[in-house]
N, C-alpha and C positions, 0 to 999 in steps of 0.2 A: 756617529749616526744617532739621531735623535729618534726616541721610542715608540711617537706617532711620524713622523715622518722623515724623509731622506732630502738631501739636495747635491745633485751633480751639477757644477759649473764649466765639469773639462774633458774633453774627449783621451782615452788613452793612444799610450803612446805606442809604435811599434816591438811586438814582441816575435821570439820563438823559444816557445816552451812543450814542455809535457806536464799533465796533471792527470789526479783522480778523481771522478764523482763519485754521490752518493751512490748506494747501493739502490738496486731498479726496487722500484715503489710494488709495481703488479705481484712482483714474484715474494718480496718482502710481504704483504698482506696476507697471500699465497699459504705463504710457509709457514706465518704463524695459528693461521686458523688450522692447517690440516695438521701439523703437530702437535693442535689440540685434541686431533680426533686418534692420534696416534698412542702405539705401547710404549710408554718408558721416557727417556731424555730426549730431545733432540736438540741441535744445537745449530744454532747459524752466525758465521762470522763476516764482519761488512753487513748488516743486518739497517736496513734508512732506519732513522732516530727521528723519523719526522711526528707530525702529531697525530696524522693520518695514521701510520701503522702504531704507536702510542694508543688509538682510542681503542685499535683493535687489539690489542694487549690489553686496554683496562678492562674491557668487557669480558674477554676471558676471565679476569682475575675474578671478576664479580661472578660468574658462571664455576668457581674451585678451581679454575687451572692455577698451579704454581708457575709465574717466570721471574725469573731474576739475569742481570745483567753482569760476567766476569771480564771487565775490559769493556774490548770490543768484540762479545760474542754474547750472544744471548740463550739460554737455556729456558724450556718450555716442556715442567714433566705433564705428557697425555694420561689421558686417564681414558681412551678409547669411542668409538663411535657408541657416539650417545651418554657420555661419561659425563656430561657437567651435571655440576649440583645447580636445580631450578629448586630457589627458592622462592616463595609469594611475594609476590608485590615488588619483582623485580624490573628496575628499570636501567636501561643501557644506551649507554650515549656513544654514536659514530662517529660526533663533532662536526666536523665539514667533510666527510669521506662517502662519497656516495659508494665506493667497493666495499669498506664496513658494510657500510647500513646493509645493503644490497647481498652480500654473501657470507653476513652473518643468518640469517633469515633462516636459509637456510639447512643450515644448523641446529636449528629448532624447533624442526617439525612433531618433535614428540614430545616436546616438553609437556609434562599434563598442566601445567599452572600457566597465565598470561603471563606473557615479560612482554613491555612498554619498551620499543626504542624510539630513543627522541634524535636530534641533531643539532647544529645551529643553526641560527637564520639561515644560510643560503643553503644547506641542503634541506630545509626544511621545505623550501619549495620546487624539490626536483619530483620528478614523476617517478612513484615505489610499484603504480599498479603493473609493469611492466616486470616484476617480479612475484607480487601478491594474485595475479594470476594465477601463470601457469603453478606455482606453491598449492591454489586454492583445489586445483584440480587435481591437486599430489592427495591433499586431505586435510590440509593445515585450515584455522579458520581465524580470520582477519576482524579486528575492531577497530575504531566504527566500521562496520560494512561497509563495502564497495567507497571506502576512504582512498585516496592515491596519495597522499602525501603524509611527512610525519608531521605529529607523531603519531604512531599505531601500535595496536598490540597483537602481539600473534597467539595464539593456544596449538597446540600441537594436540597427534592423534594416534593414536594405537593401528587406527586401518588405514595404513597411508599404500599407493596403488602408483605405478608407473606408468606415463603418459606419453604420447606424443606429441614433443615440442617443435613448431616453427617459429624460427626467429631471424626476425626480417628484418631487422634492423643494423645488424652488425654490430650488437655488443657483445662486447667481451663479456662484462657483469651477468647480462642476461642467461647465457648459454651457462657461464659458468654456476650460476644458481641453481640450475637444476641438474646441475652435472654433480653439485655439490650436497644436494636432496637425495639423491641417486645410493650414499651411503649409506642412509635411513629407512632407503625402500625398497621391500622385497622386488623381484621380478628384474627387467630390461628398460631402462630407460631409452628412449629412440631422439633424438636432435636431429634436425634437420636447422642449419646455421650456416647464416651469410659469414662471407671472411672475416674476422675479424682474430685479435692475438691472439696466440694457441699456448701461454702459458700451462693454463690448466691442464690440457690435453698432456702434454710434455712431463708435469709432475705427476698426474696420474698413473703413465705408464711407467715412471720412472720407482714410485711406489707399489706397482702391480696391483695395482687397482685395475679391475678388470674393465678392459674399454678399450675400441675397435674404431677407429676414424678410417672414410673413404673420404677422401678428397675430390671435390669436382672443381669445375670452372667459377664458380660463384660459388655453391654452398659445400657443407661439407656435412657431409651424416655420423654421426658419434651414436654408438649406443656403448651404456655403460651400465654394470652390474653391481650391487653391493660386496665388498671384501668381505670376508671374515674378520680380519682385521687390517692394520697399518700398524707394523714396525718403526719404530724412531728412527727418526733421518736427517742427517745433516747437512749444510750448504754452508757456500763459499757466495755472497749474494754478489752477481757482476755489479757495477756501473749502468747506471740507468740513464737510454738514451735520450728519454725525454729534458734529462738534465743537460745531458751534455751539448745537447740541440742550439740549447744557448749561448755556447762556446763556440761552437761550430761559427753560426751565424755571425758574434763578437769575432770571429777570426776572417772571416768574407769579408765583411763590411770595413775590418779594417785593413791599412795599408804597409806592405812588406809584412806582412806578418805569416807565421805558421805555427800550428799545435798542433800534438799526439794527445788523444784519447786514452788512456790506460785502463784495459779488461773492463770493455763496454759490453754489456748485452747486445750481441745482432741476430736475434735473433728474427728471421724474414719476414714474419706478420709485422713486426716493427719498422722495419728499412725503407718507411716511405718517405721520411723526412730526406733522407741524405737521395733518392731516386730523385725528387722533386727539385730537388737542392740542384744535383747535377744537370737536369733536364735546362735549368736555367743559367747553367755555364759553368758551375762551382767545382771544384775539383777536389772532391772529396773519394778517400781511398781507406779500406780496409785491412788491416794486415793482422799477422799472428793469430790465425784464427784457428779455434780448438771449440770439442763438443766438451761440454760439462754438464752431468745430468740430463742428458738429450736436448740443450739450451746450446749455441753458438754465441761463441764470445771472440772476443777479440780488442784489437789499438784503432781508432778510426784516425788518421792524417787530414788537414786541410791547411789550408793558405787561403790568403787575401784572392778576390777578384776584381779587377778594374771591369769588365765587360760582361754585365748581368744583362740575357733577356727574358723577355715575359714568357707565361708557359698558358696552355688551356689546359688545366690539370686533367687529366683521368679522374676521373672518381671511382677506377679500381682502386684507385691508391688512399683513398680516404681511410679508410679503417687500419690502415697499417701508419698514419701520420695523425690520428683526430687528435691527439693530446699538442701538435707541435706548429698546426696551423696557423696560429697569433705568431708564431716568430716568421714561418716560410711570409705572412703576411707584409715583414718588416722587406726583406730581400727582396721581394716585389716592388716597393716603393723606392729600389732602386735599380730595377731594371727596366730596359729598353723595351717599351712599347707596353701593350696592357698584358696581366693577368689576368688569367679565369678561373676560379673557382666552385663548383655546383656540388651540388646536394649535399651541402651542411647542414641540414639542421639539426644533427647529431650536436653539433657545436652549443647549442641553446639548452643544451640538457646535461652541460656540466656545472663548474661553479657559479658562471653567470652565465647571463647571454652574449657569449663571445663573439657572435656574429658579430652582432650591432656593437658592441662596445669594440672591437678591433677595429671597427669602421671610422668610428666618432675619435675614434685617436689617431689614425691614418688622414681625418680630415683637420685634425687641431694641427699637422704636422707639415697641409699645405696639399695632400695628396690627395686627387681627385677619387670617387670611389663611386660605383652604381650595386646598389645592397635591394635584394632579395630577401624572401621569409629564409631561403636555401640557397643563395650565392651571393658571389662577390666578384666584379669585377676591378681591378687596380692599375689605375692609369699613371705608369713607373714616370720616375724622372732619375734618370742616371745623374745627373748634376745635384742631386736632391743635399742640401748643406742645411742645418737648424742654425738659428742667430734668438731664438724669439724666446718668453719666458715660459714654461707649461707645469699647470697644475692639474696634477694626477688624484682624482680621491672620488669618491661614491661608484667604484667598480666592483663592490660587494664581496672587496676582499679576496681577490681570486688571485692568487700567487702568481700567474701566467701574464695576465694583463701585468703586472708588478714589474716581473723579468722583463717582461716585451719593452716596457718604458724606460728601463733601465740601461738595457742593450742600446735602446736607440738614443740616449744622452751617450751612451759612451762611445760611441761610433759615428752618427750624426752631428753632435754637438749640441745647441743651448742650454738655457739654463733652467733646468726640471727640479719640481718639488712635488714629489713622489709619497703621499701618505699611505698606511699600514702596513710600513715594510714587513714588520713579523707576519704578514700569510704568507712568507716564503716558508715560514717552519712547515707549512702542510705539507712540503713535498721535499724541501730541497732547505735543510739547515744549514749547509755549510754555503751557501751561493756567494753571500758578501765576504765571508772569510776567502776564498776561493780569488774574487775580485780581487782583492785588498793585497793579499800575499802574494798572487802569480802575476798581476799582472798591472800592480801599485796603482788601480781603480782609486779614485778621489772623492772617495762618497764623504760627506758631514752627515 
């Protein structure tokens, strides 16, 4: 495999195997900021090595946390809520991770000195005020003013005050940002949040960190109050479903085939990839499943499908699938009749604009499509066979479009050339070893 780009000329062959992914990304980010805020060691094994949770490790490092790496377990001594050293004219780079950027923030509401975080190009242009809000109104104060994008600098504040958040949009980031200011600030923080993952929730109570969820129909109310402290804590990090979505998918599309998932994160704000999946024929099955840390884990099982049909998604289901959409996309384009898609535009607020770039690839691939600011319709072709040559490159580097093109040389067939393969490092380092080893992928 060549260091700007890839080339697949061969579909793989029939398999059944079992494997492992990396460790889930959310809970990995997770664990490493709050074991910053923690007393003493803490340690996580399976811990993603991607460059995503990478940046959010260097910035610690730059803020006085010590982490070092023994094996495959990572240690992280805390030094306490509100313990890093701010020193002047500090500047922290998220990289490409808009959950860095985004719940580092808040983290630093009291620092008395500005720290500058930057990013790269593509998170440079994601929307921050979606978090420099509701922050603003905790007491933190933002440079340039009323700026929405990096870079920006934040100063922190001695009178910082607890708010009432509505977040309407179903991020996880969102809610978690101020769930995560909530340490720094005396009083009761009050959420009012659409569905969306409930990591955060789950480690907080798992830490006793004090905080009360009522769940409704749509939203759900969190109020949460500052600790005293956090005790050091360790983790075993699952398998991250967004990784293995890819597999899943590589395992449908192809023929005779079956895999086992080993010690996947299921936990249910997650589970909408594989609902959606079966909604459209696929027979995918959960087994072995155990709580860990109030997280649900477990093997997911799938095999080949000959007889995919189209689905009119729910958009309950959106927030429990946003990361996985670009692959259920691919499964569409081979099933029987149209898909429907609505109220994505959540999708346009990650690495790239996955709408339209899922689309422009779905139409390079022969597949009819009708694109919305916020949906998608997919007019499947169950016969759907690639013969033709396709070049993949100016999708701004987004690991997911990468997978998606990859999946489909290796299950559809032609012959794809595929540039910046390294943004798989942001989420998922092992994916081509993965390929290569389990299931003798022909990548150059």
């Amino acid at each position: 495999m060549r260091s700007n780009y890839l080339v697949i000329k061969n579909k793989i062959n029939k398999f059944k195997k079992k494997i492992n992914v990396d460790g889930d990304k959310s809970l990995s980010i997770r664990w490493v900021l709050l074991a910053s805020q923690a007393i003493g060691i803490s340690k996580a094994s399976n811990l993603l090595k991607s460059e995503d949770v990478l940046s959010a490790i260097n910035c610690l490092k730059k803020l006085g946390v010590k982490v070092k790496f023994i094996k495959n377990t990572c240690l992280i001594e805390g030094r306490g809520i509100n313990g890093f050293k701010f020193k002047k004219k500090l500047i922290l780079n998220a990289g490409n991770s808009g959950t860095v950027g985004r719940l580092i923030l808040p983290l630093l509401i009291k620092s008395p000195n500005k720290i500058k975080i930057i990013g790269d190009q593509s998170l440079s242009k994601r929307d921050f005020s979606r978090v420099t809000k509701p922050l603003s109104k905790i007491g933190a104060s933002f440079f340039p003013i009323n700026k929405s994008k990096l870079p920006i600098s934040i100063l922190g504040s001695d009178y910082l005050r607890p708010i009432n958040f509505y977040e309407n949009m179903g991020s996880a980031q969102c809610k978690t940002c101020v769930m995560f200011a909530s340490l720094n600030t005396p009083g009761e923080m009050k959420i009012i949040a659409h569905k969306s993952r409930d990591h955060t929730e789950l480690m907080f109570k798992n830490l006793k960190i004090p905080i009360k969820v009522t769940k409704g129909k749509k939203v759900d109310l969190i109020k949460v109050s500052s600790p005293k402290l956090i005790s050091n804590f360790n983790i075993k990090v699952p398998g991250d479903i967004s990784s293995a979505s890819f597999f899943i998918v590589l395992t449908i599309l192809s023929k005779n085939s079956e895999l086992i998932l080993k010690h996947i994160n299921l936990n249910p704000s997650r589970l909408g990839v594989i609902k959606i999946l079966n909604e459209m024929g696929a027979k995918i099955k959960t087994t072995n499943i155990k709580n860990y840390n109030g997280e649900k884990c477990g093997d997911i099982y799938v095999k080949s499908v000959q007889n995919l049909k189209g689905i009119n998604c729910p958009s309950s289901l959106n927030s429990s699938a946003i990361d996985e959409f670009l692959i259920i996309f691919l499964v569409a384009c081979k099933a029987k009749g149209i898909s429907y898609f609505k109220n994505l535009s959540e999708l346009d607020q990650k690495e790239s604009p996955r709408l339209k770039l899922g689309s422009k690839i779905l139409n390079m691939m022969g597949i009819k499509t009708k694109l919305t600011k916020s949906s998608i319709k997919i007019y499947g072709n169950p016969n759907l066979s690639l013969n033709k040559h396709f070049v993949i490159k100016n999708y701004l580097k987004d690991h997911r479009i990468m997978a998606l093109c990859t999946i489909a040389a290796l299950t559809l067939g032609g012959t794809w050339k595929i540039f910046d393969p390294k943004s798989i490092q942001t989420s998922f380092p092992s994916f081509f070893k993965i390929l290569k080893e389990n299931f003798k992928a022909k990548i150059i």
